[in-house]
N, C-alpha and C positions, 0 to 999 in steps of 0.2 A: 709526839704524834703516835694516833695508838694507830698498831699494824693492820691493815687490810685484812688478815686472818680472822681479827678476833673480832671485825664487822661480820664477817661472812660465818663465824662459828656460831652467834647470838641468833644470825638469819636461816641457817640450819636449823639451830635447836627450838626458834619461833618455829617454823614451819615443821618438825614434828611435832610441837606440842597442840598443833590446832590440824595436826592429821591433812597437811596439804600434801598432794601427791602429784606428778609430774615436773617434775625439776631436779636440775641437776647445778652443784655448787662445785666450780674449782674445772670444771671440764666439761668440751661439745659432749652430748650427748644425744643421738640420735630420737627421734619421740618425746622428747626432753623441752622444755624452757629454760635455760642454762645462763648463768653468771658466771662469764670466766676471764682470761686475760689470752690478750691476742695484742701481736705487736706494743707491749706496754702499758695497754690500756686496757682498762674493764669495757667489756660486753655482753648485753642483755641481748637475747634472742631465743625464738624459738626454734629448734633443730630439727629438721628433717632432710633424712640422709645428708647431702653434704651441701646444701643449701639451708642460708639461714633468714629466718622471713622477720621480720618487723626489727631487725639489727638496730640496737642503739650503743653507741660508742660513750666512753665516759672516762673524763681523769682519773688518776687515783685520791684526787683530791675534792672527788663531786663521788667516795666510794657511795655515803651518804643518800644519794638521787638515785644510784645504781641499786642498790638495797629498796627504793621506793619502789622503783620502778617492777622489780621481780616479781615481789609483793602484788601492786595493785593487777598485774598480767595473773597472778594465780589464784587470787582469791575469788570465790564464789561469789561476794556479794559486798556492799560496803561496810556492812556489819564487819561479815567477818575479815574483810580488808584489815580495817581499826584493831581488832583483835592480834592479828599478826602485828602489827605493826607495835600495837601496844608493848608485847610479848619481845618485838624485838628493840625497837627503841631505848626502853626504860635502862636494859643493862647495859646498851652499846653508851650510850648518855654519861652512864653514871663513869665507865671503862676511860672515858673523854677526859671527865671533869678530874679522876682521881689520876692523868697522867699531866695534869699541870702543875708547873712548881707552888710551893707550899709559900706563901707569904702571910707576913705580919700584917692583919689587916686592923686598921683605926678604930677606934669604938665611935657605932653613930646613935645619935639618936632612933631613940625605940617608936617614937612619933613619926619622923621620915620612913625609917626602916618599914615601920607598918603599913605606910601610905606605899611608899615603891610595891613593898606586894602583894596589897590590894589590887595599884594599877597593870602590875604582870598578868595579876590571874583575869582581870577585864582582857587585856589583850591576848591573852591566851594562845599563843602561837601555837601554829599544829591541833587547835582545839584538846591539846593533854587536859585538861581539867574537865573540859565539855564532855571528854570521855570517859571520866574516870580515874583521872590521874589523883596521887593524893593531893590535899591542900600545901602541904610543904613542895613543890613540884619548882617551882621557880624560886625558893629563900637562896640559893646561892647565887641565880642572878642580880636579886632583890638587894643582897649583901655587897655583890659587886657596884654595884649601881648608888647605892647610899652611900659605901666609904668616899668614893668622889666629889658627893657634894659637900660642900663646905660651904659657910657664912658668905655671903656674898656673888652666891654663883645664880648666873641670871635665868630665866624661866628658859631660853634660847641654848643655854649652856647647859640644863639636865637635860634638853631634848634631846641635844648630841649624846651624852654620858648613854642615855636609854638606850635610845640606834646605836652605840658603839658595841656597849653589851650583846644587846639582840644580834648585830650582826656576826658578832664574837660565836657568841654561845649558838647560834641556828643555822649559823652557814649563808646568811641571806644579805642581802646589798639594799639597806630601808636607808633611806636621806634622814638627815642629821634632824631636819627639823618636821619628821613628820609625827613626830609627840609635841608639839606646843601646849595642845588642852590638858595632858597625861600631867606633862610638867608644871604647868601653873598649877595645878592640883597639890603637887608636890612643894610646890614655891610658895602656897599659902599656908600650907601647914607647917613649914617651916618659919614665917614670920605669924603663923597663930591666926590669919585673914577670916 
């Protein structure tokens, strides 16, 4: 699990890099919009004096939402919302992926494998590609997703694998069977249809 720190160091250093001002990370601060910890849990708010107006409370395991949330309260504009987020996102992402253990993964086909992330980059969570993200943005999901399938697994059974992933990798709760069409895509190119 990577540490609440190094969400909030990424969320810093987005927000100098796009020159947002008024916030404050790690502590109340008066004048301030502040992300900090208060009885064990994160909270978003803005500060004045020793009242805090729009208070949202958050796990430490939704750091994630709380990080959205700062964000979309300081930005100018949707533009430059996406921009922060881009800017913070991408490293906290990669910080994620590179604290999971290292496994032998199976060699799949380059036909599947291609199909899976084609169908990521269609579904495009978060819009990363719509914004700008590179074309490789989703190959490790894509990679995750494909060692699972194997000969015989039904159009019903990649919809879960997809949703298991997604919900893995995005933090989100999507039903197992809400890629049927995604899947059969994937299920015919695997039997060549």
């Amino acid at each position: 699990m990577v540490p609440a720190k190094v969400y909030l160091y990424y969320l810093k250093n987005a927000f100098r890099s796009h020159r947002v001002r008024g916030y404050c990370i790690g502590q109340e601060r008066n004048g301030k919009t502040c992300i900090f910890e208060k009885d064990g849990k994160l909270l978003v708010a803005e500060v004045k004096g020793k009242i805090l107006y729009n208070p949202k409370e958050y796990d430490y395991e939704c750091i994630w939402l709380a990080c959205e949330d700062i964000i979309a309260r300081l930005a100018r504009d949707e533009e430059q919302r996406q921009k922060i987020w881009m800017s913070w996102a991408s490293p906290t992402n990669w910080e994620e992926k590179m604290d999971e253990e290292i496994k032998i993964r199976r060699i799949v086909s380059k036909d599947v494998l291609d199909a899976v992330k084609s169908i990521l980059k269609e579904i495009d969570m978060y819009g990363l590609i719509e914004h700008g993200a590179p074309d490789d943005e989703f190959d490790t999901e894509a990679e995750m997703i494909a060692e699972q399938i194997k000969a015989g697994t039904s159009i019903e059974e990649i919809s879960g694998i997809i949703a298991d992933v997604i919900n893995k990798m995005f933090g989100v709760n999507i039903g197992r069977l809400k890629y049927l069409k995604e899947a059969k895509k994937i299920y015919e190119v695997m039997h060549k249809l």
